[in-house]
PAZAPA-4460 file (N, C-alpha, C; in steps of 0.05 Angstrom, whole numbers, plus 32768, in hexadecimal, padded with zeros to 4 digits):
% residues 275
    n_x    n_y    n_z   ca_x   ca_y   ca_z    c_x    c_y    c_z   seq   type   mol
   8781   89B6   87AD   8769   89BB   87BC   875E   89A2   87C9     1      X     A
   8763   898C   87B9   8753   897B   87CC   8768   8973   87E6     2      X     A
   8786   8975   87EA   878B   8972   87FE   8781   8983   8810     3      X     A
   8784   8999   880A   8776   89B2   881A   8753   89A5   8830     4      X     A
   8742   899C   880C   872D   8998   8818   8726   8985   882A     5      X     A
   8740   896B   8830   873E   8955   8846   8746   8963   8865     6      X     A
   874B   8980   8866   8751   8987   887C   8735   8982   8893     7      X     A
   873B   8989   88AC   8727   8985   88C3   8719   89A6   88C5     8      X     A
   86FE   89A6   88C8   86F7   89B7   88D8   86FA   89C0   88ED     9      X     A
   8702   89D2   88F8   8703   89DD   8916   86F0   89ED   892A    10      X     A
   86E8   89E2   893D   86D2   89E7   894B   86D6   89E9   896B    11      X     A
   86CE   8A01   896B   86CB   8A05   8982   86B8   8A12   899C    12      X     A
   86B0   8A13   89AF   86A2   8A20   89C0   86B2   8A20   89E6    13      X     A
   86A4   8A29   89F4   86B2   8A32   8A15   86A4   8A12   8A19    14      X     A
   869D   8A06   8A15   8698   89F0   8A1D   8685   89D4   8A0D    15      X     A
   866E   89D0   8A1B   865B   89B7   8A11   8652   89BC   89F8    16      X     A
   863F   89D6   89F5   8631   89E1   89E5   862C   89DD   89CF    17      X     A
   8650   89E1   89BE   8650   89E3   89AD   8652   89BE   8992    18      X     A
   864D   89B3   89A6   864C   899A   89A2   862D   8991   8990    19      X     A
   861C   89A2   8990   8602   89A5   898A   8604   89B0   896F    20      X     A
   861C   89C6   896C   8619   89CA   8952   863F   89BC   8939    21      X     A
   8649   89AB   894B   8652   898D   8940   863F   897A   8933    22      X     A
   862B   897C   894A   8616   896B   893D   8608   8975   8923    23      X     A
   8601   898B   8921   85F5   8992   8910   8609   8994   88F5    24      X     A
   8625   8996   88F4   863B   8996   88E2   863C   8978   88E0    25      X     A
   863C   8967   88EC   863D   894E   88E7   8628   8941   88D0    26      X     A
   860D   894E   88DE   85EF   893F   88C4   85F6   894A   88B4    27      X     A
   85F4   895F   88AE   85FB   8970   8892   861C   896B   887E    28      X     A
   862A   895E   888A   8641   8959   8882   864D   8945   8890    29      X     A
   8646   8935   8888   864C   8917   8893   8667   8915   8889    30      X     A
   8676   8917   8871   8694   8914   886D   86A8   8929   8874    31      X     A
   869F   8939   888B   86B9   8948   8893   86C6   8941   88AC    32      X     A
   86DD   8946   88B0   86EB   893E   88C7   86E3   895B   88D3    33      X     A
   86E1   8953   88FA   86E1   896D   8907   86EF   8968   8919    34      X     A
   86F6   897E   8923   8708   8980   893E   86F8   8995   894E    35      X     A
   86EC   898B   8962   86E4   899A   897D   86F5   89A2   8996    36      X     A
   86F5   89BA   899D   86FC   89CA   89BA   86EB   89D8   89C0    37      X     A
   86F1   89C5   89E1   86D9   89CD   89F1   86E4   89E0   8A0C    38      X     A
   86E3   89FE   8A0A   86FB   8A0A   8A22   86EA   8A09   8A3E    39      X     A
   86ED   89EF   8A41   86DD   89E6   8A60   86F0   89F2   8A7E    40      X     A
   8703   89FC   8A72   8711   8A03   8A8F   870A   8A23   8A8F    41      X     A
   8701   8A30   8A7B   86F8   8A53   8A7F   86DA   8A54   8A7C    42      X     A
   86CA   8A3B   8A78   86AA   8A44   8A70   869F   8A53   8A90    43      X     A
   8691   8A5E   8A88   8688   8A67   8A74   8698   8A87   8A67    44      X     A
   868B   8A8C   8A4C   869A   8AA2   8A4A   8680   8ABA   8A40    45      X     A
   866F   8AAE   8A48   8654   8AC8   8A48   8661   8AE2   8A5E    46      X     A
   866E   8AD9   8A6F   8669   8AF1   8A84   8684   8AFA   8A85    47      X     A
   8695   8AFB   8A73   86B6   8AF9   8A71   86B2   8B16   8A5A    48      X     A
   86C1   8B2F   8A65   86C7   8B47   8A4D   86CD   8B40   8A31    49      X     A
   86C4   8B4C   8A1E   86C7   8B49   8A00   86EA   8B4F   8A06    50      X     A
   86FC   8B4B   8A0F   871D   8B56   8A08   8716   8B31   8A0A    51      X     A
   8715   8B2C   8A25   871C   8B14   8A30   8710   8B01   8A1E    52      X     A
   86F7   8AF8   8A14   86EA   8AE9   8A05   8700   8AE7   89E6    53      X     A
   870D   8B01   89E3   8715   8B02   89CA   8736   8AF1   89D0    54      X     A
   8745   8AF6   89E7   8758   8AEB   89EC   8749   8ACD   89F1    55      X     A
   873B   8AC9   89F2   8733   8AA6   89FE   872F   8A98   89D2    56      X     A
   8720   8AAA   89CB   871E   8A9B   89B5   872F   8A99   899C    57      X     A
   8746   8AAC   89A1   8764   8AAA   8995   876D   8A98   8999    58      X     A
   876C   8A8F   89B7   8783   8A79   89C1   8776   8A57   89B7    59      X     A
   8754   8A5E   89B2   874B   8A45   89AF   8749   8A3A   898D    60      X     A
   874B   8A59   8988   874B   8A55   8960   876C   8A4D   895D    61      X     A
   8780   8A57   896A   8799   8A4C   8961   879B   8A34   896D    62      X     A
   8794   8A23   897B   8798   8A0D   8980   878B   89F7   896E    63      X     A
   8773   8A00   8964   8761   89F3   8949   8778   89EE   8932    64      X     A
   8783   8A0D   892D   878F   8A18   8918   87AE   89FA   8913    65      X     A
   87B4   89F9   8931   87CC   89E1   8929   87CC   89C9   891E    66      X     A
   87A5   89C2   8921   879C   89AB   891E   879C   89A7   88F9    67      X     A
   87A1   89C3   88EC   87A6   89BF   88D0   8785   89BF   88C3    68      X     A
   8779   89D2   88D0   8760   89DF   88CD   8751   89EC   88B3    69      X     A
   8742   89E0   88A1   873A   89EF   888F   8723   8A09   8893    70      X     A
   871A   8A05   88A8   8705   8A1A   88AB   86FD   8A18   88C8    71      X     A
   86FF   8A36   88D0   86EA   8A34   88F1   86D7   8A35   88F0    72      X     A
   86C5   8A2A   8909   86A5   8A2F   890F   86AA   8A3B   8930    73      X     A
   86A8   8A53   8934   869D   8A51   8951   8686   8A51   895D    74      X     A
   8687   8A3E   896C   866E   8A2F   896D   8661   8A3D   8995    75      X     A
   8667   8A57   8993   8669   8A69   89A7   8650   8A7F   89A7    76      X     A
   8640   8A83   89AF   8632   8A9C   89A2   863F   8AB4   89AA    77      X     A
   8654   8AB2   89C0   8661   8AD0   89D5   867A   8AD1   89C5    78      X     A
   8683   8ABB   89B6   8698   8AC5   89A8   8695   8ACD   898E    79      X     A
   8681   8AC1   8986   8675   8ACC   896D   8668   8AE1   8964    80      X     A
   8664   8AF8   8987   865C   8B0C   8988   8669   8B1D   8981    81      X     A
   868B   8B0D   898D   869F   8B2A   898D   86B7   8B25   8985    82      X     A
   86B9   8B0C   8979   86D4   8B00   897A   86D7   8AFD   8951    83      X     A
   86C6   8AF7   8942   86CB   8AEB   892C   86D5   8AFC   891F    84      X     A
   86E2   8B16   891B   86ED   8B24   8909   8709   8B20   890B    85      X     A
   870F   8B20   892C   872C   8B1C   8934   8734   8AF7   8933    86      X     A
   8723   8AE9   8930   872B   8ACE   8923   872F   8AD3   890C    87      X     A
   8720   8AE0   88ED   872A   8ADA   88E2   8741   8AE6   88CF    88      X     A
   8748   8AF9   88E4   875F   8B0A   88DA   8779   8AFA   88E3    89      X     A
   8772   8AF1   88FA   878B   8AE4   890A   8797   8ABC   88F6    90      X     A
   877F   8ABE   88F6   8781   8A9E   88EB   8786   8A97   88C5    91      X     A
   8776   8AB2   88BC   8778   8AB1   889C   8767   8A99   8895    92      X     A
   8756   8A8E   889E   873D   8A82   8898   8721   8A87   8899    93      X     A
   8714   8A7C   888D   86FE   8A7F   888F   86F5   8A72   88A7    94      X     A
   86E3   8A87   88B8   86DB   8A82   88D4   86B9   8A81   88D6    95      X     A
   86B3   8A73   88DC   8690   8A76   88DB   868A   8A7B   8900    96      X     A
   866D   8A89   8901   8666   8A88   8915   864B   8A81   8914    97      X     A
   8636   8A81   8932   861D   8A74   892E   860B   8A8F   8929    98      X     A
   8612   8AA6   8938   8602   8ABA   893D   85E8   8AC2   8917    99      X     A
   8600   8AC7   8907   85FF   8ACD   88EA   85E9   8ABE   88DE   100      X     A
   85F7   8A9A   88DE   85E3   8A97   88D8   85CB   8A8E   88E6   101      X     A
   85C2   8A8C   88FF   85A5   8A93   890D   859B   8AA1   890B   102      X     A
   85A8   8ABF   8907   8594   8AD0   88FE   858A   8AD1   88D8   103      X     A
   859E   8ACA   88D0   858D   8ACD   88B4   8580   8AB3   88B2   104      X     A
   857A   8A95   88BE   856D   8A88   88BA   854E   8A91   88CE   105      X     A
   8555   8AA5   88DB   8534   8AB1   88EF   852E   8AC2   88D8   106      X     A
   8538   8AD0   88C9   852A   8AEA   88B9   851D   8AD6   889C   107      X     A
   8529   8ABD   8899   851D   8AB4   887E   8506   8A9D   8894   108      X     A
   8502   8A99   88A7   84EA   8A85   88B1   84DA   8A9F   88B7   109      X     A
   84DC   8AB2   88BD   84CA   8AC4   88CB   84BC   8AD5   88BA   110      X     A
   84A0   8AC6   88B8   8490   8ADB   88A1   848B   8AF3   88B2   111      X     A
   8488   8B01   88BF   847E   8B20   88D1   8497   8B29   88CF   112      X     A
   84B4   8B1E   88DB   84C5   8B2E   88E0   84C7   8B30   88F6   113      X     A
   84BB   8B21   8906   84C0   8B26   892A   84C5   8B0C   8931   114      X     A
   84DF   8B13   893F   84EA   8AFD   894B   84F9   8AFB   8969   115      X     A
   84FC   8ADF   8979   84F8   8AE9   8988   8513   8ACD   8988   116      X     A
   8529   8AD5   89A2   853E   8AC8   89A2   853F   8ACD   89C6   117      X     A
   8546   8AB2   89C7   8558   8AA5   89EC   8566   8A94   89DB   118      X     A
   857D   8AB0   89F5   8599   8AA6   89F9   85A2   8AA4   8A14   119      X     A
   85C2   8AA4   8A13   85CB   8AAF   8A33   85C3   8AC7   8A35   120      X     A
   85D2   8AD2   8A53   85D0   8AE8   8A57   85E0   8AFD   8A40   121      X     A
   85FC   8AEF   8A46   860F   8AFE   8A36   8601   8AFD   8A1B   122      X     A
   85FE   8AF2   8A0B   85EE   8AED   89F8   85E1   8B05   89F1   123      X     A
   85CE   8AFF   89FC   85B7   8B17   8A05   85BB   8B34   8A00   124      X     A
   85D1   8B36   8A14   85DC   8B52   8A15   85F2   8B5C   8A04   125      X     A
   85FB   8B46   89F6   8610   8B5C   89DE   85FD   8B5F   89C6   126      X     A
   85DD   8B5A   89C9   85D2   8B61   89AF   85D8   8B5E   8997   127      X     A
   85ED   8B4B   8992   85F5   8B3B   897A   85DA   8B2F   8970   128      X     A
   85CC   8B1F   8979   85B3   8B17   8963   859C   8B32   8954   129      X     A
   8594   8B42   8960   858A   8B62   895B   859B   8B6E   893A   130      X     A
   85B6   8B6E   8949   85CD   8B73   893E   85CE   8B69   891C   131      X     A
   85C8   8B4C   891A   85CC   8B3B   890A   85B1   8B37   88FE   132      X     A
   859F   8B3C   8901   8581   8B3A   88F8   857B   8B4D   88E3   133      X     A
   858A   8B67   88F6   8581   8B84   88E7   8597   8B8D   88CE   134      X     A
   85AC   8B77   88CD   85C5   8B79   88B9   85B4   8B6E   889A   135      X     A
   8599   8B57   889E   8594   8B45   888C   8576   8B50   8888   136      X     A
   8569   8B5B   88A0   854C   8B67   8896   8543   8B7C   88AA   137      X     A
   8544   8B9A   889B   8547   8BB0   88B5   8531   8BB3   88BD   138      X     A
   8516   8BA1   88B4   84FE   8BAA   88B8   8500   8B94   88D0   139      X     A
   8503   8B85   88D4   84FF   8B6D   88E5   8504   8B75   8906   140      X     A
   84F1   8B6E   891B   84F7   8B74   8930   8504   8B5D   8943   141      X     A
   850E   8B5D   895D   8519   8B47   896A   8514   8B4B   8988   142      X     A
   8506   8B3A   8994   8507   8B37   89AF   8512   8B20   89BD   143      X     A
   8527   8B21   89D7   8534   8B18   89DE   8530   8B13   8A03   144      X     A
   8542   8AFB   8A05   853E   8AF6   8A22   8550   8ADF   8A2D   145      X     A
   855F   8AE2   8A35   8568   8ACD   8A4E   8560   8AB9   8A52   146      X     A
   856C   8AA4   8A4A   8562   8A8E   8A57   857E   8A77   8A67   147      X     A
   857E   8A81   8A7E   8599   8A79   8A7F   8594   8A5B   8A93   148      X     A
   857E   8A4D   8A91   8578   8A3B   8AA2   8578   8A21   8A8F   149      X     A
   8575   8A2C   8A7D   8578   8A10   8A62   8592   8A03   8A66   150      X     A
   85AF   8A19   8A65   85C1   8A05   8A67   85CA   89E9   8A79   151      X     A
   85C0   89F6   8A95   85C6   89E2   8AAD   85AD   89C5   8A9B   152      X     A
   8598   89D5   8A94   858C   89B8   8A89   858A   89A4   8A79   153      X     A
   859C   89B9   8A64   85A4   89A7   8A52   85BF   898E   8A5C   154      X     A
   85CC   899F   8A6E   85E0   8994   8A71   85E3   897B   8A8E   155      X     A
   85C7   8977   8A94   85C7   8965   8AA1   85AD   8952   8AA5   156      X     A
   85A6   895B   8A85   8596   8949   8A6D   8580   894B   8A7B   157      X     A
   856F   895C   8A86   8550   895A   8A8D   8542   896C   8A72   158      X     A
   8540   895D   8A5E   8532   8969   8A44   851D   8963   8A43   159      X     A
   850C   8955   8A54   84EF   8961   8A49   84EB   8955   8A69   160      X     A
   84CA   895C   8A72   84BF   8954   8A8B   84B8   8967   8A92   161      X     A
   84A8   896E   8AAC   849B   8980   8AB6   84B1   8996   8ABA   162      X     A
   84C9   899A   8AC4   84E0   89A9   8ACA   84EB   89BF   8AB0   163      X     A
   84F5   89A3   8A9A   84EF   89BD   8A83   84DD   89D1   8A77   164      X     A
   84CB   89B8   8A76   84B8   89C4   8A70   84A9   89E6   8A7F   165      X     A
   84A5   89DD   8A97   849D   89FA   8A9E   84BB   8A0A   8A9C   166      X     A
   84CE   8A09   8AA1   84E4   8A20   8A9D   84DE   8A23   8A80   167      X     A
   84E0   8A1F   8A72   84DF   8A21   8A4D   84C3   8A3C   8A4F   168      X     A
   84AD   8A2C   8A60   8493   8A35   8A5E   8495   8A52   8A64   169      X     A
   84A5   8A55   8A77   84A4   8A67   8A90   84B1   8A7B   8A7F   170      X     A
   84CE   8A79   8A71   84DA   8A8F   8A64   84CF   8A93   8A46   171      X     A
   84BD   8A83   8A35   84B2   8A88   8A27   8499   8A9B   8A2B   172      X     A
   848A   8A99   8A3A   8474   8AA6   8A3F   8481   8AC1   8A4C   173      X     A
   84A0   8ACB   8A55   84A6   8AE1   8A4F   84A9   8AF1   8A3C   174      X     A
   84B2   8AE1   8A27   84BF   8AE8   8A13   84A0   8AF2   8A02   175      X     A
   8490   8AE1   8A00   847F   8AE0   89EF   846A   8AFA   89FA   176      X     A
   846D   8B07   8A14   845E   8B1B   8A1C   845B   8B2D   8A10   177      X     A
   844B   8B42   8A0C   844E   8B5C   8A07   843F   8B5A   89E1   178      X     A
   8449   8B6D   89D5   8435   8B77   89B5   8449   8B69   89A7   179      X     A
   8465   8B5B   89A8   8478   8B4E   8992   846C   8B3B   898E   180      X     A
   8466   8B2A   897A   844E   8B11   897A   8465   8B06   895D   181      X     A
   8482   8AFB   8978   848B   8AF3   895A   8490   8AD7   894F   182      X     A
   848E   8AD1   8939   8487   8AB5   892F   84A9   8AA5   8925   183      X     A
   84BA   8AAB   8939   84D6   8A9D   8931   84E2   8A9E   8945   184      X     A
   84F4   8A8D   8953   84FE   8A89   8970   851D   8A7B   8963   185      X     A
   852D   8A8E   8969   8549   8A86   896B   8553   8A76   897B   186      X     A
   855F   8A64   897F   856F   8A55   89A0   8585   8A5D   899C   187      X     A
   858C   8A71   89A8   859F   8A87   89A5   85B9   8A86   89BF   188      X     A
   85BA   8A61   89C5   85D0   8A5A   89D0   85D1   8A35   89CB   189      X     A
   85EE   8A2E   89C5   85F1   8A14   89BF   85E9   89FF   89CE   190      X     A
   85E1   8A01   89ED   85CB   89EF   89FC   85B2   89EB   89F4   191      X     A
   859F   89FC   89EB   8582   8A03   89E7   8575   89EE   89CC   192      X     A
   8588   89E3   89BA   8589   89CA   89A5   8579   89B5   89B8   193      X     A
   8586   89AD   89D5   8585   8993   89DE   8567   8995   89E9   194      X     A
   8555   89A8   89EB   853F   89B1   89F4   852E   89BB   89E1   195      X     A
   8530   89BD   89C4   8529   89C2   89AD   8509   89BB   89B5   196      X     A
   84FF   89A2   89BC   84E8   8993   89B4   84D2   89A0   89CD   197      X     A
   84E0   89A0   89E9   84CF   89B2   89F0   84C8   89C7   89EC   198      X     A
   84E1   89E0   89E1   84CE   89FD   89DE   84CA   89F8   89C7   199      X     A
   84C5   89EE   89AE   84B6   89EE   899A   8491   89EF   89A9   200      X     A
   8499   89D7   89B4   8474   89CC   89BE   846B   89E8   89D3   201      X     A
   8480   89F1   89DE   847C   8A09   89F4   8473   8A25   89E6   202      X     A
   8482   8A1B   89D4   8483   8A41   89BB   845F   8A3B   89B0   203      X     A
   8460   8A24   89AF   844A   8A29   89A0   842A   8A22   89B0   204      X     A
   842F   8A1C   89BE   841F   8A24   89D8   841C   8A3A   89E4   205      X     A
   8436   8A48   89EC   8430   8A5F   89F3   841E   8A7F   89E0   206      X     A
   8425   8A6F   89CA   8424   8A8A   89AF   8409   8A79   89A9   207      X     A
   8403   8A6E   89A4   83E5   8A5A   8995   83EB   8A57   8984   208      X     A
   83FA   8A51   8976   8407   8A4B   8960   8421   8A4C   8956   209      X     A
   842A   8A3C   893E   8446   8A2F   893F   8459   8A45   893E   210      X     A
   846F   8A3D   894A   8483   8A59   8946   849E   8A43   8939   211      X     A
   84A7   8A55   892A   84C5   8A44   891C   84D8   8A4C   8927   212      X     A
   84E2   8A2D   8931   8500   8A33   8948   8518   8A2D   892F   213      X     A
   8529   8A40   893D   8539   8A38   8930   8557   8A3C   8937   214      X     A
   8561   8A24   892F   8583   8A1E   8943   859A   8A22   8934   215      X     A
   859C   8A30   893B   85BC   8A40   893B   85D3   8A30   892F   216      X     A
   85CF   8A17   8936   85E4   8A0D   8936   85DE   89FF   8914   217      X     A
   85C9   89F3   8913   85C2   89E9   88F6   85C8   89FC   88E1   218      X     A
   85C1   8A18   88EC   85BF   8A27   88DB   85D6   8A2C   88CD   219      X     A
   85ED   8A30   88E5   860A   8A37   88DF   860F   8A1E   88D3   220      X     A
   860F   8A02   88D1   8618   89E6   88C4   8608   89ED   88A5   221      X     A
   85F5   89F7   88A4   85EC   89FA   8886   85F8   8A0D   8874   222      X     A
   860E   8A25   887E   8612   8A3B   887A   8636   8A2A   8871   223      X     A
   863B   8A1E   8885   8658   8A12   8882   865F   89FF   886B   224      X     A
   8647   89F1   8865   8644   89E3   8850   8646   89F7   8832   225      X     A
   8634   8A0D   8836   8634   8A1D   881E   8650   8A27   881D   226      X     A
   8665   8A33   8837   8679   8A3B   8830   8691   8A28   8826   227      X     A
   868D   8A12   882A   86A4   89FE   8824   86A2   89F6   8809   228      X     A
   8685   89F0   87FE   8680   89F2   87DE   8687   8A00   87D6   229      X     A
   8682   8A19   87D8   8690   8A31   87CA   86A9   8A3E   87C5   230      X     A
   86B9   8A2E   87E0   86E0   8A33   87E0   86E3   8A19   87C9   231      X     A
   86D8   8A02   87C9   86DD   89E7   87BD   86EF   89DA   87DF   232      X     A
   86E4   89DC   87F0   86EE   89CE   8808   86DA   89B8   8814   233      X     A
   86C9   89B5   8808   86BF   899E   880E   86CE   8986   8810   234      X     A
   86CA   8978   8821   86DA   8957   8823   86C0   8943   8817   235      X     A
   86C1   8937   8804   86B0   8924   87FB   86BB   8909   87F7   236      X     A
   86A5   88F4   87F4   86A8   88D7   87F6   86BA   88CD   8813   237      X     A
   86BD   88D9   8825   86C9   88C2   8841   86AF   88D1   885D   238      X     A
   86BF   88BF   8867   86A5   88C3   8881   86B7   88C9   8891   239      X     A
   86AB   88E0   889D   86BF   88F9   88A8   86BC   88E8   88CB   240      X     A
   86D0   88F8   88DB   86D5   88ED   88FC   86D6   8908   890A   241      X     A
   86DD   8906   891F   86D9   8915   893B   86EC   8910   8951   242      X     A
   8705   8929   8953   870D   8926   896A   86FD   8938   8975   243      X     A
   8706   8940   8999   86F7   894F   89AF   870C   8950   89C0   244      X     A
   8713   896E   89C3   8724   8973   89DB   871D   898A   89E9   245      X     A
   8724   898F   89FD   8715   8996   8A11   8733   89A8   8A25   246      X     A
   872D   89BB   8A3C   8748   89C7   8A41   8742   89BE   8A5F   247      X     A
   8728   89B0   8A69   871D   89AB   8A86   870F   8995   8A8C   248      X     A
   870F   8980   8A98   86FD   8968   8A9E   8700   8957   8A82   249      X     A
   8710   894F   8A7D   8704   8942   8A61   86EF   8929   8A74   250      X     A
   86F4   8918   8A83   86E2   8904   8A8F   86C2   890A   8A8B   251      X     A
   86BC   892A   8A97   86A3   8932   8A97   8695   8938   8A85   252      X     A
   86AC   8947   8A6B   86A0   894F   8A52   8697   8933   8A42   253      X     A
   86A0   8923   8A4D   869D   890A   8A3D   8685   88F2   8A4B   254      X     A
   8683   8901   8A5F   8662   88ED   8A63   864B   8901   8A57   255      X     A
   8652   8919   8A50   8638   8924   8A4E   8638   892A   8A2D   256      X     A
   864C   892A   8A21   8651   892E   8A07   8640   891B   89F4   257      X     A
   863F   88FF   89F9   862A   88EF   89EF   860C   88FF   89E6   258      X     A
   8604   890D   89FA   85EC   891C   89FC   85E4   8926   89E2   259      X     A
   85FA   893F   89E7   8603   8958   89D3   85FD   894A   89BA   260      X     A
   860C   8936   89B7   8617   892D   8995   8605   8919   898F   261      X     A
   85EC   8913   899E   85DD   8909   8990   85E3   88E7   8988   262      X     A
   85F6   88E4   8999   8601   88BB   8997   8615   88B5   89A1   263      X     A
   861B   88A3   89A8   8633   889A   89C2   864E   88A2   89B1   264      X     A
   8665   88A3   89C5   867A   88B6   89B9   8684   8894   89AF   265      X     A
   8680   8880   89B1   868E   8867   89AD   86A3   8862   89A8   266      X     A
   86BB   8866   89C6   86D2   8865   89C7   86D7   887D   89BF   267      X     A
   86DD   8898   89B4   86E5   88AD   89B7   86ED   88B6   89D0   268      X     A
   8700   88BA   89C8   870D   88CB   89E0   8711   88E5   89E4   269      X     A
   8715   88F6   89F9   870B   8910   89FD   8721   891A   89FF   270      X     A
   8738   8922   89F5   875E   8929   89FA   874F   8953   8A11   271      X     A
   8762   894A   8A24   8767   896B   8A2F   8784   8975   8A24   272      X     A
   8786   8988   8A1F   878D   899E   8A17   8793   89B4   8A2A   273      X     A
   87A8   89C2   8A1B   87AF   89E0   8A30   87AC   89FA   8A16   274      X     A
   87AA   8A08   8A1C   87A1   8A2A   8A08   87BF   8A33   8A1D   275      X     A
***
């Protein structure tokens, strides 16, 4: 077992995103090795048919899988909508996704039970978070919304200033309309981390009071931790590393990747890849 347990994690998302919740696998587990794919030559895959999303995340879990993989994370919310049963039949591992645990970390912050989640569109519309709320508390309600303007911002780092700020403002004060008065806010896509600090201050401005955000991505790194204790796959005592490969631009994924991960890639290199 313990050779077993020095294996790499495998991680993946359609692109940048999922680099946010690396990060979040990283603080929480500082001694594991990960391996990231980033399928930068098909992103996005919000607007791509559940057949096709499911053929995209086969091809990206077996390429993890050669890396000698002890466990997946898809670090996807569109594949994690529709894809995780057929990963883990295909792969014979244990496969984590983010959707699961965001929603059961909204149903234990949310004293009322009303909660309210931005995502993508696709997101949005396969009603996977609803889905996943009402699996863990059927009394609990969920309101949802689009926010598909976060990504371009995250991804070309305007995180706070007048610009986010009112977009954040602008789709919160939709969300927050109407008799749902709910006190938990999902970021119910792997961009929405890098913008954390404004809709916190926005959520709670708009509502008059504090609303508990909460990220997907932490959530799933806290959940991965419990599952690896419990196989006995934990890697302990070394200080875990990071490759990153990518199937499009590695040049570009790699000026903006710094962002994502929270500290310069220092010397890492970004390998492309083919699926």
């Amino acid at each position: 077992m313990e050779k077993r347990s020095a294996a790499p994690i495998g991680v993946f998302d359609s692109g940048l995103g999922g680099l946010t919740v690396v990060r979040a696998i990283a603080e929480a587990l500082p001694g594991e090795e990960l391996v990231y794919l980033g399928d930068t030559a098909r992103v996005p895959y919000g607007t791509r048919s559940a057949h096709t999303v499911i053929r995209y995340a086969r091809g990206c879990g077996t390429l993890l899988a050669k890396h000698g993989i002890k466990m997946l994370v898809v670090a996807c919310n569109t594949v994690s909508a529709v894809a995780l049963d057929h990963l883990r039949v295909e792969l014979d591992m244990p496969v984590l996704g983010v959707i699961e645990p965001g929603a059961r970390a909204a149903v234990r912050a949310s004293k009322s039970g009303r909660i309210g989640v931005i995502a993508t569109a696709g997101t949005v519309g396969s009603g996977a978070y609803p889905r996943a709320v009402a699996s863990f508390e059927t009394r609990a309600e969920v309101k949802q919304l689009p926010a598909p303007l976060l990504v371009p911002l995250a991804e070309e780092g305007w995180l706070d200033g007048e610009v986010p700020t009112l977009v954040v403002r602008r789709y919160l004060e939709d969300l927050m309309r109407g008799d749902l008065q709910i006190d938990a806010l999902v970021l119910g896509c792997t961009h929405y981390p890098l913008l954390s600090g404004v809709i916190r201050e926005e959520a709670a401005r708009v509502a008059g009071r504090e609303i508990a955000v909460v990220d997907s991505g932490v959530a799933a790194a806290g959940e991965l931790d419990e599952t690896l204790r419990a196989r006995g796959l934990l890697r302990e005592g070394a200080s875990g590393g990071l490759k990153l490969m990518v199937t499009d631009r590695p040049g570009r994924f790699a000026e903006v990747a710094a962002r994502f991960l929270g500290r310069d890639l220092d010397g890492l290199e970004v390998e492309q890849v083919d699926l």
